[in-house]
C-alpha positions in Angstrom: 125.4 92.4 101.0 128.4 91.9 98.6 130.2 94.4 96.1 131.1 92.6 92.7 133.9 93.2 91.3 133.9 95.1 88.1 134.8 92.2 85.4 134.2 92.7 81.4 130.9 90.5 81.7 129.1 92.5 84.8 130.1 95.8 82.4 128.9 94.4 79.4 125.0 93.2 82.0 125.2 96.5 82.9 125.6 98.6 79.4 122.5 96.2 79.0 120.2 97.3 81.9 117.6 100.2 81.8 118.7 103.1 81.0 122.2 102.5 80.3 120.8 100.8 76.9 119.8 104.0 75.4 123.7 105.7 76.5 126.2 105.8 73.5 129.3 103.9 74.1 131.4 106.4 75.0 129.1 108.2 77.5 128.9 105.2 79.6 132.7 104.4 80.0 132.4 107.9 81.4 129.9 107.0 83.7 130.6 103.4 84.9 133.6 105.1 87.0 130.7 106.2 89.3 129.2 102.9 89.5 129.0 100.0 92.2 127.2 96.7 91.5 125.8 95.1 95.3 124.3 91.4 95.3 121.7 91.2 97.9 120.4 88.2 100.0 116.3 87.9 100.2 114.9 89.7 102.8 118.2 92.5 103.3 117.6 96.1 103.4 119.1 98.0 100.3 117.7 101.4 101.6 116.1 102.5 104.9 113.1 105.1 104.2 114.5 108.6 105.4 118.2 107.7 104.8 120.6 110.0 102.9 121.6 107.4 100.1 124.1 109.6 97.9 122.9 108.9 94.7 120.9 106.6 92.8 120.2 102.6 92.2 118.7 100.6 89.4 118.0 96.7 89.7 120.3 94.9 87.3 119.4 91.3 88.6 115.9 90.1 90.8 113.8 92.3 92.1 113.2 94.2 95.2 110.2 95.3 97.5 109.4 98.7 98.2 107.7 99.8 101.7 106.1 102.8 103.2 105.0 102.7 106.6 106.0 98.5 107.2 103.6 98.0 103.9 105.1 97.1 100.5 103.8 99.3 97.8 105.5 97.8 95.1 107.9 95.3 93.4 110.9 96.5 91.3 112.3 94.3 88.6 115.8 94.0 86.4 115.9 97.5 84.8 113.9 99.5 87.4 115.1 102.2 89.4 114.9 103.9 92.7 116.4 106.3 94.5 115.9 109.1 92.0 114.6 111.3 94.4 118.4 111.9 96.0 119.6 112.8 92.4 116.6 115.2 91.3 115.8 116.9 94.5 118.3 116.2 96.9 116.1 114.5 99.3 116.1 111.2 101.3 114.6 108.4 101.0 111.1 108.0 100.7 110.4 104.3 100.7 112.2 101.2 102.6 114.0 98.7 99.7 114.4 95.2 100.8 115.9 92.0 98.2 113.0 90.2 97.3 114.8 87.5 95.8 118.5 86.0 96.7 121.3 87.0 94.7 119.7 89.9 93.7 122.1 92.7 92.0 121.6 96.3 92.2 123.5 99.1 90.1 124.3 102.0 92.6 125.0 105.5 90.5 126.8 107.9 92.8 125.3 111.5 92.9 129.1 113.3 92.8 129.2 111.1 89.6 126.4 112.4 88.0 127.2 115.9 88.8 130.7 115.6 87.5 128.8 114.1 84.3 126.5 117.3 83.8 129.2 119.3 83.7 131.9 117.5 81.7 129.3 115.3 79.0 126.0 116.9 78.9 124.9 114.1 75.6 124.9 111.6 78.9 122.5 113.5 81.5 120.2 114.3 78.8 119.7 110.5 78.5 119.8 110.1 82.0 117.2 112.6 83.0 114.4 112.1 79.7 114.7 108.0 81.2 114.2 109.6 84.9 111.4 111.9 83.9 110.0 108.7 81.9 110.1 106.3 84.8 108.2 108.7 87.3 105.6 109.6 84.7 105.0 106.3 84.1 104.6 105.4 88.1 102.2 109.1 88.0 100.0 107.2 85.9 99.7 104.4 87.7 99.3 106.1 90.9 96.6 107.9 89.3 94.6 105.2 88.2 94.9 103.6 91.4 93.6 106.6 93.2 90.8 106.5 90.8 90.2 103.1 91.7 90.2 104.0 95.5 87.5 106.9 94.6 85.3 104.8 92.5 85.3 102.2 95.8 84.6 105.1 98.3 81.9 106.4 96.3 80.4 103.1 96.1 80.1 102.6 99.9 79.4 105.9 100.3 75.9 105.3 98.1 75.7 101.9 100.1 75.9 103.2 103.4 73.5 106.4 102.1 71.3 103.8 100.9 71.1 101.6 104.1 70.4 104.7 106.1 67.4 105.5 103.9 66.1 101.8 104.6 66.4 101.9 108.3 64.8 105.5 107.9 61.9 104.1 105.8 61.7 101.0 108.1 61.1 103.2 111.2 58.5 105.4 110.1 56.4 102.2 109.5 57.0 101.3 112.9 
């Protein structure tokens, strides 16, 4: 793990990434006060599930695993974020994040940052918030139609293993 230093090109990548595209100029020299860009080696641990991570982090370069229970869940590419569970309800983390790639650069938002921001340039956590709200609707979806995919499954063995019961039940009474 490695903190970049702050030059005008990492600004200008970041201004660039996620939601920081759709944040006007001025808003975002507000808010890039509050941020830290971290390169990651493959395989390193960006958060630990049930840690108190103090604010928020988006991928700005590579990707990254997610895990629940020592199984990875999902991959997280450039523009992605995570962690946006300690900004909206003040709660740990939920998931393991490992690098999956080397040299993989994460934008960390600090919470106290964000707070200050809701207060002082409201334009800025409307943004913020409508592209929160828009990235876990998006993975609400998903996880519904995945869940719906796990049903359909179950139901199918479910009539399989009704329907192999009923042949060893026919196939006894002939016996």
């Amino acid at each position: 793990m490695e903190i970049i230093e702050r030059t005008e090109e990492i600004k200008e990548k970041v201004k660039n990434t996620g939601i920081f595209k759709y944040i006007p100029e001025e808003d975002f020299k507000a808010v890039e006060k509050f941020i830290n860009i971290i390169s990651f080696r493959k395989g390193e641990t960006v958060i630990s599930e049930g840690e108190i991570t103090g604010g928020m982090f988006m991928v700005m370069k590579g990707k990254v695993e997610v895990i629940k229970n020592n199984v990875k869940i999902a991959e997280l590419e450039e523009g992605e974020i995570f962690g946006e569970s300690d900004i909206l309800l003040n709660r740990n983390a939920s998931a393991t994040i490992k690098s999956a790639e080397d040299d993989t650069q994460i934008i960390y938002i600090i919470r106290g940052g964000i707070e200050n921001l809701e207060k002082s340039n409201p334009s800025f956590t409307t943004i913020f918030y409508k592209n929160i709200a828009k990235t876990a609707l998006t993975r609400l979806i998903n996880l519904d139609k995945e869940y719906v995919k796990i049903m359909e499954k179950f139901q199918e063995m479910k009539q399989k293993e009704e329907l192999s019961k009923l042949r060893e039940k026919i196939f006894k009474s002939k016996e």
